[in-house]
LUMLOKE-496543 format. One record per residue: residue number from 1; residue in one letter; y, z negated, x negated of N, C-alpha, C, O in turn. Coordinates in Angstrom, 1 decimal. Layout:
<atoms>
<atom nr="NUM" rest="a" n_c2="Y" n_c3="Z" n_c1="X" ca_c2="Y" ca_c3="Z" ca_c1="X" c_c2="Y" c_c3="Z" c_c1="X" o_c2="Y" o_c3="Z" o_c1="X"/>
...
</atoms>
This chain:
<atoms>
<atom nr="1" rest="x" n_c2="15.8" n_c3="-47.8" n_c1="-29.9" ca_c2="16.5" ca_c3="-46.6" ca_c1="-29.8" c_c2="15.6" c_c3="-45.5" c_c1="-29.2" o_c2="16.1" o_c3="-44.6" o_c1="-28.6"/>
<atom nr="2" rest="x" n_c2="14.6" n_c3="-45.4" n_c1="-29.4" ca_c2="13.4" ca_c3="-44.6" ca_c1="-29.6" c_c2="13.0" c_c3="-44.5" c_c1="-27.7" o_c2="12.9" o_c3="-43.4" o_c1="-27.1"/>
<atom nr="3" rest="x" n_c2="12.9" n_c3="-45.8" n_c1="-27.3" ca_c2="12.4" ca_c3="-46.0" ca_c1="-25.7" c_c2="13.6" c_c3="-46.1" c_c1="-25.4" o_c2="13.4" o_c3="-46.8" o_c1="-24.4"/>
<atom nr="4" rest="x" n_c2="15.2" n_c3="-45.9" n_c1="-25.4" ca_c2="16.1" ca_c3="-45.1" ca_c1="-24.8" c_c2="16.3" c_c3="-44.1" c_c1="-25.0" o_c2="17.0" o_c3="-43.6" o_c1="-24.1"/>
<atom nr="5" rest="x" n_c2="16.1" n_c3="-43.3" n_c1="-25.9" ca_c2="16.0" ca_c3="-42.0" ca_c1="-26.1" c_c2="14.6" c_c3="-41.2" c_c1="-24.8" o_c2="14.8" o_c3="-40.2" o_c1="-24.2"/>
<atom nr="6" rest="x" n_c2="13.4" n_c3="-42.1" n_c1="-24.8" ca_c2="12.7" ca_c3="-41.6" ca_c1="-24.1" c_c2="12.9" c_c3="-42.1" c_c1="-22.4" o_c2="12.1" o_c3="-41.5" o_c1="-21.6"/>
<atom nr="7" rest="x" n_c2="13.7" n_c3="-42.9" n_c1="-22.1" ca_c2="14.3" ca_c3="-42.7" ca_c1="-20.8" c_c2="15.0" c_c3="-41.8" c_c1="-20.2" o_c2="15.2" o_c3="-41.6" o_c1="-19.0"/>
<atom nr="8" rest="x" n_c2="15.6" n_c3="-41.1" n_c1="-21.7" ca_c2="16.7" ca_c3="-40.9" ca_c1="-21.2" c_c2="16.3" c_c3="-38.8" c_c1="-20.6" o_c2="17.0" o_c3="-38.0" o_c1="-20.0"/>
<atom nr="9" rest="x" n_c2="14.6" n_c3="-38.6" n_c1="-21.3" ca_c2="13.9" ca_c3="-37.7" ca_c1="-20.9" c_c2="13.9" c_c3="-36.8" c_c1="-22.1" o_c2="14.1" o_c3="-35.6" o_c1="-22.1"/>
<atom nr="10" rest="x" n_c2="13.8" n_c3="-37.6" n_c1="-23.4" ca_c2="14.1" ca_c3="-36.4" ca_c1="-24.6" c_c2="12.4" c_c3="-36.8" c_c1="-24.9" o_c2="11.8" o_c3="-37.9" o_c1="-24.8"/>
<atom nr="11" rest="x" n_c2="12.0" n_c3="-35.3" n_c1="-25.4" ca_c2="10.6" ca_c3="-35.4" ca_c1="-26.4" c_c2="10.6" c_c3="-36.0" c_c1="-27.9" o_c2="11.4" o_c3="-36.5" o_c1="-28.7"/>
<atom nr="12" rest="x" n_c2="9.3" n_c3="-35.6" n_c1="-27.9" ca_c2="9.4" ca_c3="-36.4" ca_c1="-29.6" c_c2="10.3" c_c3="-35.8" c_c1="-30.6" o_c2="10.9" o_c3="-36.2" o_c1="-31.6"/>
<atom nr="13" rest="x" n_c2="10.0" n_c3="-34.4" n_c1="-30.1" ca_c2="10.7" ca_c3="-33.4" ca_c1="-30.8" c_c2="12.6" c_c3="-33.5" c_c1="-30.7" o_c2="13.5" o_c3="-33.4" o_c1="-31.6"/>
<atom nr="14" rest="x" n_c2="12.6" n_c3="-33.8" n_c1="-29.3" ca_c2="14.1" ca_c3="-34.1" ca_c1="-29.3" c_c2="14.4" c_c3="-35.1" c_c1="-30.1" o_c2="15.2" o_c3="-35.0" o_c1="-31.0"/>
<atom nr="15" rest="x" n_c2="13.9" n_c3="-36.1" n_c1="-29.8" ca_c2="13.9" ca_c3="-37.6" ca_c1="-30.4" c_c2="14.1" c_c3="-38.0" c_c1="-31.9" o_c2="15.0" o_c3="-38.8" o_c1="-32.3"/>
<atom nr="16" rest="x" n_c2="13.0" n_c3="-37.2" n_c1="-33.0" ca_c2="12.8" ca_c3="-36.8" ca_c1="-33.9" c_c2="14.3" c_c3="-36.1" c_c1="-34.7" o_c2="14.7" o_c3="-36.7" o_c1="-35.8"/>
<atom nr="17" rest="x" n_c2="15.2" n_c3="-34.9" n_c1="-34.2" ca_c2="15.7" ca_c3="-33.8" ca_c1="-34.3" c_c2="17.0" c_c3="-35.0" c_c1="-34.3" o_c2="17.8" o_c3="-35.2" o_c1="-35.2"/>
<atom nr="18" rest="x" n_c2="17.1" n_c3="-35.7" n_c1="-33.1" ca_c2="18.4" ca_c3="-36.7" ca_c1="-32.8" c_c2="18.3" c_c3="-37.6" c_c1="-34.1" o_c2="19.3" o_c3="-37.8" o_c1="-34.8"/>
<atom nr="19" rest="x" n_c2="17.6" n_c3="-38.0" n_c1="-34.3" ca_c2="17.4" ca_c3="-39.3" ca_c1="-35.3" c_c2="17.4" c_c3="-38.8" c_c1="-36.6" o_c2="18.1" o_c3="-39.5" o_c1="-37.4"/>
<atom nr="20" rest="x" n_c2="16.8" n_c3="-37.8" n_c1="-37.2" ca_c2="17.0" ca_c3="-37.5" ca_c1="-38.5" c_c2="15.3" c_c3="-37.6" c_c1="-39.1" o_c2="15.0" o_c3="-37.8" o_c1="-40.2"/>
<atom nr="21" rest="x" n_c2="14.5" n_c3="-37.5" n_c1="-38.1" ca_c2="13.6" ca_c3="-37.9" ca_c1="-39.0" c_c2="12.0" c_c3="-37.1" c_c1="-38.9" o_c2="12.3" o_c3="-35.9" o_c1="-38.7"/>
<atom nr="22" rest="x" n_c2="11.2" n_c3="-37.2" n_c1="-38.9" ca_c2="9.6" ca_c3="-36.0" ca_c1="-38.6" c_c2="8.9" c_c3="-36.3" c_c1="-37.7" o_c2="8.3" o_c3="-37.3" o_c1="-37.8"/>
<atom nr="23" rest="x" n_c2="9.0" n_c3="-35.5" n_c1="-36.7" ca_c2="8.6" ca_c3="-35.8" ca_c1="-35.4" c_c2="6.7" c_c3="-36.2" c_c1="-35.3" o_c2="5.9" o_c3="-36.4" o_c1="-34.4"/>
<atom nr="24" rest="x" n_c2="6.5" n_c3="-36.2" n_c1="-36.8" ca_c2="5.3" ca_c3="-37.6" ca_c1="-36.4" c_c2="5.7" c_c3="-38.7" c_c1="-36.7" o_c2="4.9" o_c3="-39.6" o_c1="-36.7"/>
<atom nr="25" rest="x" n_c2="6.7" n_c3="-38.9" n_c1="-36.9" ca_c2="6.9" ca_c3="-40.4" ca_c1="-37.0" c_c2="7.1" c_c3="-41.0" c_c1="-35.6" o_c2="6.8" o_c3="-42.0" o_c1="-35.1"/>
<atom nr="26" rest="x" n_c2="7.9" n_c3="-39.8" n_c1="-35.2" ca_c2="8.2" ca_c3="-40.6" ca_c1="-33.8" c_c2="6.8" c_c3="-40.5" c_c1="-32.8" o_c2="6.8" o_c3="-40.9" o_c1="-31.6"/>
<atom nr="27" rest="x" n_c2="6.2" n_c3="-40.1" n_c1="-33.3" ca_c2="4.4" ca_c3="-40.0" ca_c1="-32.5" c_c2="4.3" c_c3="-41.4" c_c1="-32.4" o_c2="4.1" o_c3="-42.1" o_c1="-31.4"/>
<atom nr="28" rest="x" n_c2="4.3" n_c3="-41.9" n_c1="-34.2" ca_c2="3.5" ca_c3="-43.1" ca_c1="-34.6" c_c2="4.6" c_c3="-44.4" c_c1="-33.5" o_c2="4.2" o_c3="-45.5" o_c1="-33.0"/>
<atom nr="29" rest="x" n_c2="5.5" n_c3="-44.1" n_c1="-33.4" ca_c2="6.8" ca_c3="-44.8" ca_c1="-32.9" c_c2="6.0" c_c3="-45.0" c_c1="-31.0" o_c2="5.4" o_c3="-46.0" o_c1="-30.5"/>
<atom nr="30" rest="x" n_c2="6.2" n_c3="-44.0" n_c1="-30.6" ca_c2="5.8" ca_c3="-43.9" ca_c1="-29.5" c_c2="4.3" c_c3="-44.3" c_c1="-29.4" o_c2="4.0" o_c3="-44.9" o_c1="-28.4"/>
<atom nr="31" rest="x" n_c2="3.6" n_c3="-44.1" n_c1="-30.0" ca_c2="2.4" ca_c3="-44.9" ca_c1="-30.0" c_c2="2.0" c_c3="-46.5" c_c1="-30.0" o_c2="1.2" o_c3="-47.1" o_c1="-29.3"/>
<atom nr="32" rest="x" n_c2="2.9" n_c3="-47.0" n_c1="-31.2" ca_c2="3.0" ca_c3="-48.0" ca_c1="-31.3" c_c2="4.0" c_c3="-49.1" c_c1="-29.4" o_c2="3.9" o_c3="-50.2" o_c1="-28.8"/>
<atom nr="33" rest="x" n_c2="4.8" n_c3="-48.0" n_c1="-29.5" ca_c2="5.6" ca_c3="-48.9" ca_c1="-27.7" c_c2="4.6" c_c3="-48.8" c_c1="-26.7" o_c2="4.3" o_c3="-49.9" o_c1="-26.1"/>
<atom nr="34" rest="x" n_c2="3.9" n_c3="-47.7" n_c1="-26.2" ca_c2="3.1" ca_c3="-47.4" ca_c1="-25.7" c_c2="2.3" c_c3="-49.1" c_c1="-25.7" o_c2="2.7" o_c3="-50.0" o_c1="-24.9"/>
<atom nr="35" rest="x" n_c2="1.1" n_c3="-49.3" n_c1="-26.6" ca_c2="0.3" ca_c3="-50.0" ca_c1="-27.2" c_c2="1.3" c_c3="-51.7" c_c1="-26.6" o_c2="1.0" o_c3="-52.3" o_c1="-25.6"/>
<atom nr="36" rest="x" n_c2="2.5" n_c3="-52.1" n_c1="-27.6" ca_c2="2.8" ca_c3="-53.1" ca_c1="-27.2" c_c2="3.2" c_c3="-53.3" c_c1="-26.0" o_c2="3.3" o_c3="-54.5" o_c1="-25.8"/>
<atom nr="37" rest="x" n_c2="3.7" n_c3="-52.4" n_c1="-24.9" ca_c2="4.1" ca_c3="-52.4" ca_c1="-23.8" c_c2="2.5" c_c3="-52.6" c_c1="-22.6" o_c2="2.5" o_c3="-53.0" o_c1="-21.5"/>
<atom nr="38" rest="x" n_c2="1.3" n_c3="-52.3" n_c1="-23.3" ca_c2="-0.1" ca_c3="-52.0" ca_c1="-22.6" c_c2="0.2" c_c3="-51.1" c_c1="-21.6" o_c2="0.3" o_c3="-51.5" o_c1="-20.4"/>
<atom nr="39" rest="x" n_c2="0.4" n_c3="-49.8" n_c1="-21.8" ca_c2="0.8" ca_c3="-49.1" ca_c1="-21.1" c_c2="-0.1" c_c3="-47.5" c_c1="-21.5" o_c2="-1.1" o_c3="-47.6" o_c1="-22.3"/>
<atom nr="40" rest="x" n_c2="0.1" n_c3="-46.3" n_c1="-21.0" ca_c2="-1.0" ca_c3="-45.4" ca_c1="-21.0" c_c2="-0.1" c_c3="-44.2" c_c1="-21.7" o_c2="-0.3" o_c3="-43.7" o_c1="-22.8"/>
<atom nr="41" rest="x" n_c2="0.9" n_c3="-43.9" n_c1="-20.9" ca_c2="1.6" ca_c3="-43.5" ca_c1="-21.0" c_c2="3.0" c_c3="-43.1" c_c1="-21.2" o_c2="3.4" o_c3="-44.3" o_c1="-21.3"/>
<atom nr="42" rest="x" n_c2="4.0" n_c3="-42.4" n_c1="-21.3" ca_c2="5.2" ca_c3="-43.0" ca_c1="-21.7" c_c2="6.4" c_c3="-42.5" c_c1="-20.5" o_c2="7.6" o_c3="-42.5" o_c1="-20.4"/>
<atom nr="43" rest="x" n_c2="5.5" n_c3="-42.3" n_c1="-19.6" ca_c2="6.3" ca_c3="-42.6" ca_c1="-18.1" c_c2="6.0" c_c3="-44.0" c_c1="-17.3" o_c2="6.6" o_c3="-44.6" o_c1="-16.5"/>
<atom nr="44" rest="x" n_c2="4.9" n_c3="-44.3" n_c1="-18.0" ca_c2="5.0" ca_c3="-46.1" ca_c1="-17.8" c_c2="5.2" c_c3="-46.7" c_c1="-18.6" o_c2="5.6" o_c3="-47.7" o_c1="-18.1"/>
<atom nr="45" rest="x" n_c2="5.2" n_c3="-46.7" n_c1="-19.7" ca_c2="6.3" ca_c3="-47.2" ca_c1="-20.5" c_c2="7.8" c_c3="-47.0" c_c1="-20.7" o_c2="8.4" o_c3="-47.3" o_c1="-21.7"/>
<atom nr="46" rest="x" n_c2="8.6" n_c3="-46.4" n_c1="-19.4" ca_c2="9.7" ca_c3="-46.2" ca_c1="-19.5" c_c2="9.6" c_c3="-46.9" c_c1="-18.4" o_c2="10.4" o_c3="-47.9" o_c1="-18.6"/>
<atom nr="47" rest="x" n_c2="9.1" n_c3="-47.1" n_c1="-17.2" ca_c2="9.0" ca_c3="-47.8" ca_c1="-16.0" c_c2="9.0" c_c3="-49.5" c_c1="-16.7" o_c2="10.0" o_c3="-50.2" o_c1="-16.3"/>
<atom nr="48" rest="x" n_c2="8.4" n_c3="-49.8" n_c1="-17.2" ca_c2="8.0" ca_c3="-51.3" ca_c1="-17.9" c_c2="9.3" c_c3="-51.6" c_c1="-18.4" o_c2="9.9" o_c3="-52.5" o_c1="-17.9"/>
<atom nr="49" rest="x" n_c2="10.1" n_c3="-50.8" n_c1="-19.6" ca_c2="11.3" ca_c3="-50.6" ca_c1="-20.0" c_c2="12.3" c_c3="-51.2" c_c1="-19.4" o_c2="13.1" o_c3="-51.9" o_c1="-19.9"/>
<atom nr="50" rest="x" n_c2="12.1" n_c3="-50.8" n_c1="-18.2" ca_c2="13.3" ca_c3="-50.7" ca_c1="-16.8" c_c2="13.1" c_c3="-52.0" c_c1="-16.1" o_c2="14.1" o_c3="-52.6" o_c1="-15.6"/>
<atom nr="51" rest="x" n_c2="11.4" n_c3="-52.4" n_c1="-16.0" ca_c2="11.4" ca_c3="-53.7" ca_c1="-15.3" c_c2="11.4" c_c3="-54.8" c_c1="-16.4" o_c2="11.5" o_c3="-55.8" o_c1="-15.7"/>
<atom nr="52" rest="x" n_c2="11.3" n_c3="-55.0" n_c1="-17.6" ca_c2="11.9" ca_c3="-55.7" ca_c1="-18.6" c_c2="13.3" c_c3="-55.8" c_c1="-19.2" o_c2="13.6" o_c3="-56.5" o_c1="-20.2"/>
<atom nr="53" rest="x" n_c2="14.1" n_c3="-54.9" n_c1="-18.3" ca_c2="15.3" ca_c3="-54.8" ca_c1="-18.9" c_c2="15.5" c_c3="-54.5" c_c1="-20.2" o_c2="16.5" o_c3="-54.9" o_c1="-20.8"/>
<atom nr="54" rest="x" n_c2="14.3" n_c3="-53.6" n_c1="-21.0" ca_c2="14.8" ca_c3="-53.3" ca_c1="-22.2" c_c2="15.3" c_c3="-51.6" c_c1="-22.6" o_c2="15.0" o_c3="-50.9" o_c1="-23.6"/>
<atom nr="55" rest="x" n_c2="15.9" n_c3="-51.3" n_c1="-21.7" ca_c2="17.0" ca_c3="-50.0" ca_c1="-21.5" c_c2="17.7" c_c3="-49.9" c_c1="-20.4" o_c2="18.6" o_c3="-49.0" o_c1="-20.3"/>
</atoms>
């Protein structure tokens, strides 16, 4: 949900606010995809997303 939400161009803060929950979690969230994806950042990890078909 989390890496469709961030395709879809919302911040953590958006992300967070949508979901119900404290936008460090969604840090640790996005850190954690980041990391399993080996990725840097979360414009390549939205790219990776897209060429894994996972959004």
């Amino acid at each position: 949900e989390i890496l469709r939400l961030m395709a879809s161009g919302f911040s953590n803060k958006e992300i967070a606010n949508s979901l119900g929950v404290a936008e460090g979690t969604i840090k640790n969230h996005v850190s954690n995809i980041l990391s399993k994806l080996g990725v840097r950042d979360r414009t390549r990890a939205v790219l990776k997303a897209f060429e894994l078909q996972l959004v």
